[in-house]
BATORLO-989422 format. One line per 4 residues: number of its first residue (from 1); their letters; for each residue x, y, z of N, C-alpha, C. Coordinates in steps of 0.001 Angstrom, whole numbers. Layout:
<nodes>
NUM> A> X,Y,Z,X,Y,Z,X,Y,Z | ...
</nodes>
This chain:
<nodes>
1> XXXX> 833,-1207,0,0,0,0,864,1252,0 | 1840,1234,822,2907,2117,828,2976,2666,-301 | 3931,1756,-1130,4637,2197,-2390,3916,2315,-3187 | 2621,1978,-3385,1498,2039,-4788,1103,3119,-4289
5> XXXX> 1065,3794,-3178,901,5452,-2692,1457,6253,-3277 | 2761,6098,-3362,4302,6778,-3298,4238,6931,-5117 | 3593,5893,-5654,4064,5798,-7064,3188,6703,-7806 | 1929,6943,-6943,1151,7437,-7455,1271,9042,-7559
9> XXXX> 1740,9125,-6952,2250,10442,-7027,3392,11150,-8114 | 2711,11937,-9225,3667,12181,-10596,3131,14107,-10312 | 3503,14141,-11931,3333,15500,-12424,1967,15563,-12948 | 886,14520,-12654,-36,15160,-13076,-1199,16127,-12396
13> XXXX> -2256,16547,-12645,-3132,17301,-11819,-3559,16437,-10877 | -3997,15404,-11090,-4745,14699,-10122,-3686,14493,-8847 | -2302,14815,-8999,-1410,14812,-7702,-1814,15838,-6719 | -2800,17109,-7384,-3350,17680,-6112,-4445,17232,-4950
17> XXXX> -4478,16396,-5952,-6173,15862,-5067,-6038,14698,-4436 | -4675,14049,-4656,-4231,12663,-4127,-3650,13075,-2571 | -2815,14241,-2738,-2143,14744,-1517,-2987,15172,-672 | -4512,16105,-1188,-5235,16417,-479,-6105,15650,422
21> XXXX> -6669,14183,-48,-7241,12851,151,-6248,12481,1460 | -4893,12074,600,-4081,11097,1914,-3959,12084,3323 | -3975,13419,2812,-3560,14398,4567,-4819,14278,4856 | -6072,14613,4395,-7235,14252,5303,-7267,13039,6260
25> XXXX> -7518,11556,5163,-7369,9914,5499,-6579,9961,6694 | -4876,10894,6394,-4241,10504,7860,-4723,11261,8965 | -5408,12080,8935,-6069,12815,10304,-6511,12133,11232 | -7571,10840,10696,-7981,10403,11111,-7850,8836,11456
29> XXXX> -6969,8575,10178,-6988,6748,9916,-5173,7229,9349 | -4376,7133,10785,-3048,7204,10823,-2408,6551,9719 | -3163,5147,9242,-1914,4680,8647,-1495,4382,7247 | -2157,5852,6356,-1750,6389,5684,-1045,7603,5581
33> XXXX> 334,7680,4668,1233,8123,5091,1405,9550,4176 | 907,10719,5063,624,11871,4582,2038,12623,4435 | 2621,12396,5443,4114,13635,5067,4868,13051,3832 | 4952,11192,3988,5597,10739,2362,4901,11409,1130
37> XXXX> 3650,11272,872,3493,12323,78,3067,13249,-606 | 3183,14351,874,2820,16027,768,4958,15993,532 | 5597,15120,650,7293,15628,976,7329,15297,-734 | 6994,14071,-1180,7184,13872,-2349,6690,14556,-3403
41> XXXX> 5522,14956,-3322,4710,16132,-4254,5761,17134,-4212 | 6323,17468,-3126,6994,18868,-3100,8448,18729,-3708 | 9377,17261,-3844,10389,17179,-4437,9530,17752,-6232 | 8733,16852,-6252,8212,17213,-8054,8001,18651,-8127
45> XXXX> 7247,19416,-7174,7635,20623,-7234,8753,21405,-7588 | 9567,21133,-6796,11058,21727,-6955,11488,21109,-8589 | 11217,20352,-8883,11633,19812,-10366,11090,20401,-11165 | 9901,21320,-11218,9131,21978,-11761,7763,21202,-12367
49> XXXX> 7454,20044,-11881,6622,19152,-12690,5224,19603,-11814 | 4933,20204,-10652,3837,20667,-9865,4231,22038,-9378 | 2870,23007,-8962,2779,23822,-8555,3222,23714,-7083 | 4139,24830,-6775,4623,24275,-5102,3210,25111,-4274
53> XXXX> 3471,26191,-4834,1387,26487,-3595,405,25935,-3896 | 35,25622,-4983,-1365,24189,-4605,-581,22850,-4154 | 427,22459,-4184,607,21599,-3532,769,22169,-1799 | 938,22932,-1508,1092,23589,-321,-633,23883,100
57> XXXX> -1611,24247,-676,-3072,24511,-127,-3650,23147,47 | -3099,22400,-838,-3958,20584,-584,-3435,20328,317 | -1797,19769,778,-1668,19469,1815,-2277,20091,3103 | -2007,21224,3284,-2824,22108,4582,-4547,21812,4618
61> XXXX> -4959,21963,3337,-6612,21673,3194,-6982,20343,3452 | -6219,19214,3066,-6559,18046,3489,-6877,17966,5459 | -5042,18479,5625,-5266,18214,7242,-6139,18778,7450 | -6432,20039,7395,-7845,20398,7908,-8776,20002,7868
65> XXXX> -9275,19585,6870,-10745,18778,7173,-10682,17295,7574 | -9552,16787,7770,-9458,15741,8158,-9386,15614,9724 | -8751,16751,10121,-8712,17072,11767,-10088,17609,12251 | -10605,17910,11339,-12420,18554,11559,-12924,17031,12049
69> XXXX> -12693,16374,10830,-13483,14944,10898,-13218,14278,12053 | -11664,14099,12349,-12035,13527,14167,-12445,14375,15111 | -12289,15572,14726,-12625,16293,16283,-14468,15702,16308 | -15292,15988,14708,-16322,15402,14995,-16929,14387,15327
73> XXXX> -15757,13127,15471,-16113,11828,16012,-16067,11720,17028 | -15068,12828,17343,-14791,12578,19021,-16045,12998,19717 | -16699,14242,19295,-17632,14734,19389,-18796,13912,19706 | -19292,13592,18406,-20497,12704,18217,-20855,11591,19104
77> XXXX> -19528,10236,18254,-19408,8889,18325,-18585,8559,19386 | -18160,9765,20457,-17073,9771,21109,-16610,8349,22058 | -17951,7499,22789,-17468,6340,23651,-18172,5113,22962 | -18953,5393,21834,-18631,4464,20876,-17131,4172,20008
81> XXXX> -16892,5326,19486,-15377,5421,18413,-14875,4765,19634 | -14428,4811,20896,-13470,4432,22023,-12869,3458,21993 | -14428,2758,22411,-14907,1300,22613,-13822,614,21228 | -14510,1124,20314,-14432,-38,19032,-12763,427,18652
85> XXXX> -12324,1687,18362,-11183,1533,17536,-9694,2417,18657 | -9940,2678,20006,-9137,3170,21149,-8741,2123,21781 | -9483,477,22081,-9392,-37,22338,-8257,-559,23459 | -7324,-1132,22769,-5803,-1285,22581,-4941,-268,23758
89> XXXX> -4145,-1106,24308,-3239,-310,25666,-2782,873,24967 | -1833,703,23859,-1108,2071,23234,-2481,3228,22916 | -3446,2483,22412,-4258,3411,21603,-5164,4557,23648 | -4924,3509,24365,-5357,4315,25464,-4220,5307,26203
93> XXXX> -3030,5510,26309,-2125,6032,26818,-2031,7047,25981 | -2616,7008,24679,-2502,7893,23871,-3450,9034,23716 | -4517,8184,24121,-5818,8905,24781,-5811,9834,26005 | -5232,9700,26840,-4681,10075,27828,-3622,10866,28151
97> XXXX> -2511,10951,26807,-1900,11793,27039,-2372,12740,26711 | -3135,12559,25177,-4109,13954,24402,-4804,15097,25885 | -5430,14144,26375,-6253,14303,27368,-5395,15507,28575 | -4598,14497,28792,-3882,15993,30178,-3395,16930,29484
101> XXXX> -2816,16774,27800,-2202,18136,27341,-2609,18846,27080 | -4426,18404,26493,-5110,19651,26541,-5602,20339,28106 | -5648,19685,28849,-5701,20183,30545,-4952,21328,30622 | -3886,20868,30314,-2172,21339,30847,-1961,22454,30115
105> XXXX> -2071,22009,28811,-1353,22981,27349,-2957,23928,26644 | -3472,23553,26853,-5066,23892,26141,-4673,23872,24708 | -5157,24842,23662,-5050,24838,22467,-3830,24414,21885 | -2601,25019,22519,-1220,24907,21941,-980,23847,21359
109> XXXX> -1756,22576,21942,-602,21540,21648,-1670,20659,21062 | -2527,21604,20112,-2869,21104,18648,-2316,21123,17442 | -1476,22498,17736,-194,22598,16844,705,21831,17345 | 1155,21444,17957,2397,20903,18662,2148,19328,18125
113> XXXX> 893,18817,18151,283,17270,17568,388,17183,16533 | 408,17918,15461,190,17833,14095,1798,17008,13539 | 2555,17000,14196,3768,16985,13906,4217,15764,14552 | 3416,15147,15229,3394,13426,16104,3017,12600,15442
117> XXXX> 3589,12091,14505,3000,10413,14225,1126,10080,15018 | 779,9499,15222,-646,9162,15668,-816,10333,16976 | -193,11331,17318,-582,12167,18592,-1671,13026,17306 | -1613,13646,17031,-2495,14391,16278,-4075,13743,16033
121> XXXX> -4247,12901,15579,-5413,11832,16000,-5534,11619,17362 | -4709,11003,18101,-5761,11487,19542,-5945,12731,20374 | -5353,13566,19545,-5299,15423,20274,-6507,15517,19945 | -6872,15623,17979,-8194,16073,17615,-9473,15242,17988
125> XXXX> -9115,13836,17930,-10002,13224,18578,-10258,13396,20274 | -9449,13347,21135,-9904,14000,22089,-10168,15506,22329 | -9775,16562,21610,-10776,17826,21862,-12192,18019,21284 | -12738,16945,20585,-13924,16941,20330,-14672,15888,21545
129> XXXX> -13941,14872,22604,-14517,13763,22641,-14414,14238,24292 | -13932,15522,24612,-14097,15770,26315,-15068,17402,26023 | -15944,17628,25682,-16879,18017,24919,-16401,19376,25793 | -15721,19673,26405,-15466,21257,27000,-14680,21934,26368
133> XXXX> -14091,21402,25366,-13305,22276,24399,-14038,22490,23146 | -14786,24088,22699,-15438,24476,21918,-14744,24513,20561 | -16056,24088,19362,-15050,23905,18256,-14742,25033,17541 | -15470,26319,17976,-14825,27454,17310,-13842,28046,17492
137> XXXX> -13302,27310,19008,-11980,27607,19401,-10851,26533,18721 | -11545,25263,18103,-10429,24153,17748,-9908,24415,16436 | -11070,25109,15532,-11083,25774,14140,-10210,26581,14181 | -9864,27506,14911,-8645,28860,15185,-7232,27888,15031
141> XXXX> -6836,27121,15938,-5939,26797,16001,-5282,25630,15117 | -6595,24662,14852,-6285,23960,13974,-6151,24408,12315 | -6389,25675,12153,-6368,26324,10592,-4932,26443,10785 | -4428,26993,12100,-3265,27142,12077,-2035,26212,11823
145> XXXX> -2473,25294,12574,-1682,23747,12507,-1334,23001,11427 | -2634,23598,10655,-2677,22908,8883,-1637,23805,8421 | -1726,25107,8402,-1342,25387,7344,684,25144,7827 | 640,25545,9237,2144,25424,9105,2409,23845,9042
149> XXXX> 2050,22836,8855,2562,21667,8397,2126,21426,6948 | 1333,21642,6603,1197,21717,4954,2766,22203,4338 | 2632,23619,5284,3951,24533,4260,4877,23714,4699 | 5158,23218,6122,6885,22754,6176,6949,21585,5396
153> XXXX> 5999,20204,5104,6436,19461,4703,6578,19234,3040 | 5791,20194,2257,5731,20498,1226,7467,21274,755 | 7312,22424,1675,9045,22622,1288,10339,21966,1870 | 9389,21323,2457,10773,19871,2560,10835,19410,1504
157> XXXX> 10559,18895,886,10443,18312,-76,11054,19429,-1702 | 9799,20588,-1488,10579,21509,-2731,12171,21523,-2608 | 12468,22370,-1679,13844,22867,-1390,14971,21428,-1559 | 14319,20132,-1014,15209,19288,-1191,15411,18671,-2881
161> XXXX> 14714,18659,-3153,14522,18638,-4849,15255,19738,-5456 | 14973,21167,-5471,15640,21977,-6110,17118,21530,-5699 | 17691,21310,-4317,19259,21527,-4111,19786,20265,-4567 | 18763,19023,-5344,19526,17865,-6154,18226,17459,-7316
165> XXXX> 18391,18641,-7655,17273,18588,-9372,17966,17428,-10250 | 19140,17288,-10393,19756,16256,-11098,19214,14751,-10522 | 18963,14615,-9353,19257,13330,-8554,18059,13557,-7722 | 16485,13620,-8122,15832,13961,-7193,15130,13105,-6116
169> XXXX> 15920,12121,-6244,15933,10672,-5161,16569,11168,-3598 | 18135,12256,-4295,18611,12266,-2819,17829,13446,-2084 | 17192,14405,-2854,16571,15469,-2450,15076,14694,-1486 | 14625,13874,-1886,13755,12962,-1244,14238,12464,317
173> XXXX> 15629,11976,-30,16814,11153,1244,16513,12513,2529 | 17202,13529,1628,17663,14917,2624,16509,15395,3694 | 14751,15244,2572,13389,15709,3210,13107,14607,4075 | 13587,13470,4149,12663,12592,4909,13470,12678,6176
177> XXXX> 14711,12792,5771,15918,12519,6831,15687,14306,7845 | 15589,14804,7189,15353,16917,8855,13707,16135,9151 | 12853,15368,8478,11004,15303,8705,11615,14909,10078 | 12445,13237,9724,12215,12180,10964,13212,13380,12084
181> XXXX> 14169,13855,11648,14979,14527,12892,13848,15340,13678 | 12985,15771,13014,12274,16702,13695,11059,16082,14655 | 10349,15003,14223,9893,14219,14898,10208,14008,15710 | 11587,13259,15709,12478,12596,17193,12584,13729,17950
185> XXXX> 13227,14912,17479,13313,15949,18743,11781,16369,19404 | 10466,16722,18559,9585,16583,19024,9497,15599,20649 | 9789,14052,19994,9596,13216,20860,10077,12954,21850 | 11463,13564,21773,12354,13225,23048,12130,14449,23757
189> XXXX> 11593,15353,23324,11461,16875,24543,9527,16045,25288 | 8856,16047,24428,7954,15022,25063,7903,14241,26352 | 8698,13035,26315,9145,12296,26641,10694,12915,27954 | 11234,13682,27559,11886,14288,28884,10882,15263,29884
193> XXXX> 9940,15709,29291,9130,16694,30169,8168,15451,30910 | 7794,14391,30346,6659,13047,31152,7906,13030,32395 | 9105,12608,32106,10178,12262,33322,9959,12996,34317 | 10155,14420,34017,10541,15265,34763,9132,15101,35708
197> XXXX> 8366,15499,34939,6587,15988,35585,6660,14598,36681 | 7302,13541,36307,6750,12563,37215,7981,12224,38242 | 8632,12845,38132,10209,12991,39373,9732,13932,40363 | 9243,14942,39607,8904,16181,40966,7543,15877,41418
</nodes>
């Protein structure tokens, strides 16, 4: 599924609407893989074979309505969705962390999720699913969230393409390789602040 993703992605038009589809899909149903390619659209960008700002408005437009869509499940279907697809130890710790950071962090760290592997799905799914966080307040921040991950991972991808237009495989290497660095640092400041909070 991966790579018949990955392949699908060319110079034609319909690459706007493919990027726009998979960043929605991953909002909600993680395990399609939206930064591979909103990063890859954006190497073809840099090659000149796509527009780098509609590839930059699909990616951002996808997440957005895709982060709409869980906040509204959380909303709705909230201890049904739980039950059936939270299930799972990881999928609950995850629930739970969403849960105290919006306590802790309130809005902030809807932006701060967008940029987590599956945290972003249980951020938006839990600010719709602890029903005290209003969605005209989730809309503010989450427009925001879209658009600055739309733009960074899209010009990951451009910029890495333009600086190996010849070789636009390694320009691919360079975008995936600062995505994951940035992730991990995400994760390990995460993950040192749980320590700390639970030492003191």
């Amino acid at each position: 599924m991966f790579e018949s993703i990955v392949d699908a992605v060319s110079g034609s038009s319909w690459t706007y609407v493919l990027v726009f589809a998979i960043a929605m899909l991953d909002a909600f149903f993680p395990l399609v893989p939206s930064e591979t390619v909103a990063i890859t659209a954006g190497v073809l960008a840099g090659a000149g074979d796509l527009n780098v700002f509609i590839v930059m408005l699909a990616a951002a437009g996808g997440a957005f309505v895709g982060d709409n869509i869980s906040f509204g499940l959380g909303h709705f279907f909230g201890k049904r969705t739980v039950d059936r697809f939270f299930s799972g130890e990881k999928a609950q710790k995850r629930l739970q962390w969403a849960e105290r950071q919006l306590e802790q962090r309130g809005a902030y760290i809807i932006v701060v999720a967008r940029f987590i592997p599956g945290g972003r799905t249980a951020t938006t799914f839990t600010a719709g699913y602890v029903q005290d966080f209003p969605w005209h307040r989730f809309l503010r921040y989450d427009a925001l969230a879209a658009a600055i991950w739309g733009s960074y991972t899209v010009l990951l991808g451009y910029f890495g393409g333009k600086t190996f237009e010849d070789a636009p495989w390694k320009g691919l290497l360079l975008a995936f390789g600062v995505a994951l660095g940035v992730t991990l640092v995400i994760e390990g400041v995460r993950h040192l602040r749980g320590r700390m909070a639970k030492s003191s």
